[in-house]
C-alpha positions as CSV (number, residue, x, y, z in Angstrom):
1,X,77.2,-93.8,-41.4
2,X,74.8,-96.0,-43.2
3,X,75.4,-95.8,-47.1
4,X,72.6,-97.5,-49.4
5,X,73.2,-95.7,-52.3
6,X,76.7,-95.5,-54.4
7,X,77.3,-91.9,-55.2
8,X,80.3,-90.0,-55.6
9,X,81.3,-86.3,-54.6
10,X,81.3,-85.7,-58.7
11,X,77.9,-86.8,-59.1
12,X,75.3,-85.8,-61.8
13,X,73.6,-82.2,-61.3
14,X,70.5,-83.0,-62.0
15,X,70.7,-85.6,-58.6
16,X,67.9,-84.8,-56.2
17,X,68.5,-85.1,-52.4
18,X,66.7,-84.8,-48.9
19,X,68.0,-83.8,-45.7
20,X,65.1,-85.3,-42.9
21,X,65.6,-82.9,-39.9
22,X,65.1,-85.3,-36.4
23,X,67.3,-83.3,-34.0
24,X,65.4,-80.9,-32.2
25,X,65.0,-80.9,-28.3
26,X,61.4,-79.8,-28.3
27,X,61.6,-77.1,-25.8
28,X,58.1,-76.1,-26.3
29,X,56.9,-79.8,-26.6
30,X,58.5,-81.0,-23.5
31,X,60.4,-83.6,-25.1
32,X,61.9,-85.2,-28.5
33,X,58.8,-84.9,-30.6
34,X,60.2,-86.5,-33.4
35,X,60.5,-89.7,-31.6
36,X,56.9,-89.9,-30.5
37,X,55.2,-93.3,-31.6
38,X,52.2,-92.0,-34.0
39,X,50.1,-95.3,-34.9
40,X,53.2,-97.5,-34.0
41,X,56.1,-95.4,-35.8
42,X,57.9,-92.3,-34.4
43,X,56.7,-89.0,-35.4
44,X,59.6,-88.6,-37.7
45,X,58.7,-91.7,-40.0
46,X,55.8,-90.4,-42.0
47,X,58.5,-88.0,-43.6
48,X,61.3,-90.2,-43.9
49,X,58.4,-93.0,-45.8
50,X,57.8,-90.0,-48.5
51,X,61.4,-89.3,-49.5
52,X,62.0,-93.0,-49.8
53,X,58.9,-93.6,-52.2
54,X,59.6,-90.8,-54.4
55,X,60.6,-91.8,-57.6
56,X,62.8,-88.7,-57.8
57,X,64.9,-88.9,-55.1
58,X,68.3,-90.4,-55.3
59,X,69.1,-90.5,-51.3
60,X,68.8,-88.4,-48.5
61,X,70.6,-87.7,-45.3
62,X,68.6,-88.0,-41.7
63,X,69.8,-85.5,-39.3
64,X,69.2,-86.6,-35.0
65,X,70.2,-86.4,-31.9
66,X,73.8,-87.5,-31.1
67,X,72.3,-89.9,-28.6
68,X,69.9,-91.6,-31.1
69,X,72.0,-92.3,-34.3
70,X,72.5,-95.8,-33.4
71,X,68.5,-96.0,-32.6
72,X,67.8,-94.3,-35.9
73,X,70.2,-96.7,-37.9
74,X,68.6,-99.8,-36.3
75,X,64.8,-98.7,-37.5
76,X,66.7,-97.6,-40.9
77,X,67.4,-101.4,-41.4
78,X,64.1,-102.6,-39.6
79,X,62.3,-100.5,-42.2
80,X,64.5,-100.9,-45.3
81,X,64.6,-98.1,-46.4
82,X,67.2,-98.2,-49.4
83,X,67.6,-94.5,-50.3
84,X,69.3,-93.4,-47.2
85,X,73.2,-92.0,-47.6
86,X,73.9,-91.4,-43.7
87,X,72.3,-91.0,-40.1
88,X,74.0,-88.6,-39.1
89,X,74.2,-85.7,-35.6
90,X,72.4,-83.1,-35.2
91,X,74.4,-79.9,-33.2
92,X,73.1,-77.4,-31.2
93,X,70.7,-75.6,-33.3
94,X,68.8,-76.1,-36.4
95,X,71.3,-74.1,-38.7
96,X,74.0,-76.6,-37.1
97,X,72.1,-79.5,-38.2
98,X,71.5,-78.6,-41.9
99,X,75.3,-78.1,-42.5
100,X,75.6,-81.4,-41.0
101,X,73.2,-82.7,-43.4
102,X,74.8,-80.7,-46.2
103,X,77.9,-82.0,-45.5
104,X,77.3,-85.7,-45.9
105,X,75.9,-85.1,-49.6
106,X,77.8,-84.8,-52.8
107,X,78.9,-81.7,-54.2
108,X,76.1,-81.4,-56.7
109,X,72.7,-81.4,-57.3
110,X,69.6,-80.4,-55.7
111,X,68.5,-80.7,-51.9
112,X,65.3,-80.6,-50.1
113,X,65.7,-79.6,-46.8
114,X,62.4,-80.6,-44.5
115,X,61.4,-80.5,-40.9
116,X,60.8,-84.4,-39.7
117,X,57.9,-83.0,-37.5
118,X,55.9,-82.1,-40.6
119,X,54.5,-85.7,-41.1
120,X,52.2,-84.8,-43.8
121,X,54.4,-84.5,-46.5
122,X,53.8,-86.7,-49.7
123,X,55.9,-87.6,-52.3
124,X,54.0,-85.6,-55.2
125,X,55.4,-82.4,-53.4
126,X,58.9,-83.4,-53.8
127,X,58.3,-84.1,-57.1
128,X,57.2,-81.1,-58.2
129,X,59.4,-79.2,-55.8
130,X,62.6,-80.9,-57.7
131,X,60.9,-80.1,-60.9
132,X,60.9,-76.3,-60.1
133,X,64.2,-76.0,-58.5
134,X,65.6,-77.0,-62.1
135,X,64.2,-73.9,-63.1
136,X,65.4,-71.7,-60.3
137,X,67.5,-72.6,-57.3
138,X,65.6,-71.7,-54.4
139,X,62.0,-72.7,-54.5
140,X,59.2,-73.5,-51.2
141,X,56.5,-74.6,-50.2
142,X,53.8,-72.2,-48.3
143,X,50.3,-71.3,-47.9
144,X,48.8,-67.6,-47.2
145,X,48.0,-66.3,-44.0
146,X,44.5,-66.4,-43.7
147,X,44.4,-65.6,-39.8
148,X,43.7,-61.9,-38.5
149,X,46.9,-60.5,-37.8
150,X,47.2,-58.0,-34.5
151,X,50.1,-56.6,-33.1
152,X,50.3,-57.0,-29.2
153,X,52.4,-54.9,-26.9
154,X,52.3,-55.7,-23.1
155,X,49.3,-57.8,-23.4
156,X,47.6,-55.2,-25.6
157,X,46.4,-55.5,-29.0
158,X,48.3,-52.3,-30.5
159,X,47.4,-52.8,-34.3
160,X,46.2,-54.5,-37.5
161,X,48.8,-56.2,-39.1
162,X,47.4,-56.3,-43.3
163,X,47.9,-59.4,-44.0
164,X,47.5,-59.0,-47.9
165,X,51.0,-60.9,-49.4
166,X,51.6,-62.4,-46.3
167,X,52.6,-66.8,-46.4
168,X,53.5,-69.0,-43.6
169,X,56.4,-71.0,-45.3
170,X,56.6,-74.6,-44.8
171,X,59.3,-77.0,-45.7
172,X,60.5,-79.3,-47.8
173,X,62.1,-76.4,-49.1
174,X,64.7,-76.6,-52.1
175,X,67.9,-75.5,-53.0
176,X,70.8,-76.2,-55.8
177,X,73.7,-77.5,-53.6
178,X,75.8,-75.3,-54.5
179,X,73.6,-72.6,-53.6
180,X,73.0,-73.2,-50.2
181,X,76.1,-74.2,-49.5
182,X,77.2,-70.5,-50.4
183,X,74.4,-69.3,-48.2
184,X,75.2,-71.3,-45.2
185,X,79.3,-70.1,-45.8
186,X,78.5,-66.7,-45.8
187,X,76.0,-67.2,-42.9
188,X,79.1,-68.4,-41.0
189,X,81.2,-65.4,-41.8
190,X,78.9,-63.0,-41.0
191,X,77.8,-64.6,-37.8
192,X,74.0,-64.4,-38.9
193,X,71.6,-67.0,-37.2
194,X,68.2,-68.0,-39.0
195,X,65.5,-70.3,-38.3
196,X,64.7,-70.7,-42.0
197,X,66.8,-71.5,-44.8
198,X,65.2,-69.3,-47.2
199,X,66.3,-66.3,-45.3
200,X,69.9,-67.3,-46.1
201,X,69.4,-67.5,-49.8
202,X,67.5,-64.0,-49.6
203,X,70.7,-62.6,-48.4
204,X,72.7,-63.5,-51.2
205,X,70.1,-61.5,-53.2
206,X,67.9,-64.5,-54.7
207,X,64.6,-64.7,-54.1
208,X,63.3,-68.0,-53.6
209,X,60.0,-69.3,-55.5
210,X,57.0,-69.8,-53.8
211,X,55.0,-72.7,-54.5
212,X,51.5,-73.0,-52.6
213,X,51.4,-75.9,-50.2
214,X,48.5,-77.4,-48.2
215,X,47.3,-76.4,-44.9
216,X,47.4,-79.7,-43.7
217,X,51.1,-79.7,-43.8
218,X,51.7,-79.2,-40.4
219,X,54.5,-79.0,-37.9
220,X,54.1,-80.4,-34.6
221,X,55.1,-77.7,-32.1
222,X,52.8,-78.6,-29.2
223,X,50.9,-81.3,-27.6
224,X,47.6,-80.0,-29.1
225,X,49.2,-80.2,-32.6
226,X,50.6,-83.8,-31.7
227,X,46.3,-84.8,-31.0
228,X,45.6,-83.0,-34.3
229,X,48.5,-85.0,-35.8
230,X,47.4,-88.4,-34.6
231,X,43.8,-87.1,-35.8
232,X,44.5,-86.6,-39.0
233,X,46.6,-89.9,-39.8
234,X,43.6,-92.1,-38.4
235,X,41.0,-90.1,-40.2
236,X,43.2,-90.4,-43.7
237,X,44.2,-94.4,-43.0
238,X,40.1,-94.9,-42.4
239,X,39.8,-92.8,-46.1
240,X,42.2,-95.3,-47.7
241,X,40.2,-98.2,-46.9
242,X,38.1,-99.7,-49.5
């Protein structure tokens, strides 16, 4: 465990955390994703770099592979990152890895949970994320499906989907501690698997907040979306140039 911030397990409510998820086994990529070097820094990086220079974050957990902890902590130091609590092992799926997160935070406060494959992420979002989870304890980011949605059967298009409503959630997304924690319990007790931690919180009976992302926040499932990624990052380093 790496601990750069002091913090107790009776800290402040009003505390904002991260968990950086950097465990998955990229079944669909064909390898650990989050460890491919994306102009000189692993994948995972870009979203670790936002939780660190937001001004509102008081520490956050980053959740890998058991076999890459001691990798991880190594960059942690190269990097100096000050506002990580822990590097910390990932289990064998995602919900695994979030209660492992969870578990190496305080009791109180408020968490963002995000995907470390989601490299655009910027530090005004956790801002204002944080800001609106004070108001209600489950709050995400998304955007609206703008894609014709058909229903396919055997290969054949069966339907129209109306699409009217419909989001694509994203992460970060954000929870009161205490909140999710109850979520993931009864999760446990109930022997319910999710791929999304709002789903959780929607079975206690609270609906989460939406809060409209970008379209640009993208998750890197496949190698096309890896080109796209390494795209976008040159094209908005060339933009920051004077």
């Amino acid at each position: 465990m790496i601990v750069r911030v002091g913090m107790g397990r009776n800290e402040r409510a009003e505390c904002n955390y991260g968990i950086v998820l950097a465990a998955g086994r990229g079944r669909r990529f064909g390898g650990l994703k989050q460890f491919v070097p994306v102009r000189g820094k692993p994948l995972f990086f870009y979203s670790l770099k936002a939780f660190e220079n937001c001004p509102v974050v008081t520490g956050f957990v980053i959740v890998t592979n058991r076999s890459r902890v001691n990798q991880v902590k190594r960059w942690v130091k190269r990097w100096r990152f000050k506002k990580v609590i822990a590097v910390v092992a990932g289990g064998a799926e995602r919900m695994d890895s979030v209660e492992n997160g969870i578990f190496a935070l305080p009791e109180n406060g408020y968490v963002a949970i995000h995907d470390g494959v989601r490299p655009f992420i910027k530090p005004e979002m956790l801002t204002i994320g944080f800001r609106m989870c004070q108001k209600f304890p489950a709050v995400a980011f998304g955007v609206p499906v703008t894609d014709t949605l058909k229903e396919v059967v055997a290969n054949r298009i069966t339907q129209t989907i109306d699409r009217s409503g419909l989001v694509a959630i994203h992460t970060p997304q954000f929870f009161a501690l205490n909140l999710i924690r109850r979520a993931y319990a009864q999760a446990r007790n109930q022997k319910i698997t999710a791929s999304d931690d709002c789903e959780l919180v929607q079975r206690l009976g609270i609906s989460p907040r939406f809060l409209l992302g970008s379209s640009l926040n993208i998750k890197v499932t496949t190698r096309d979306d890896l080109n796209l990624c390494q795209a976008l990052l040159s094209w908005t380093s060339l933009r920051r140039k004077p």
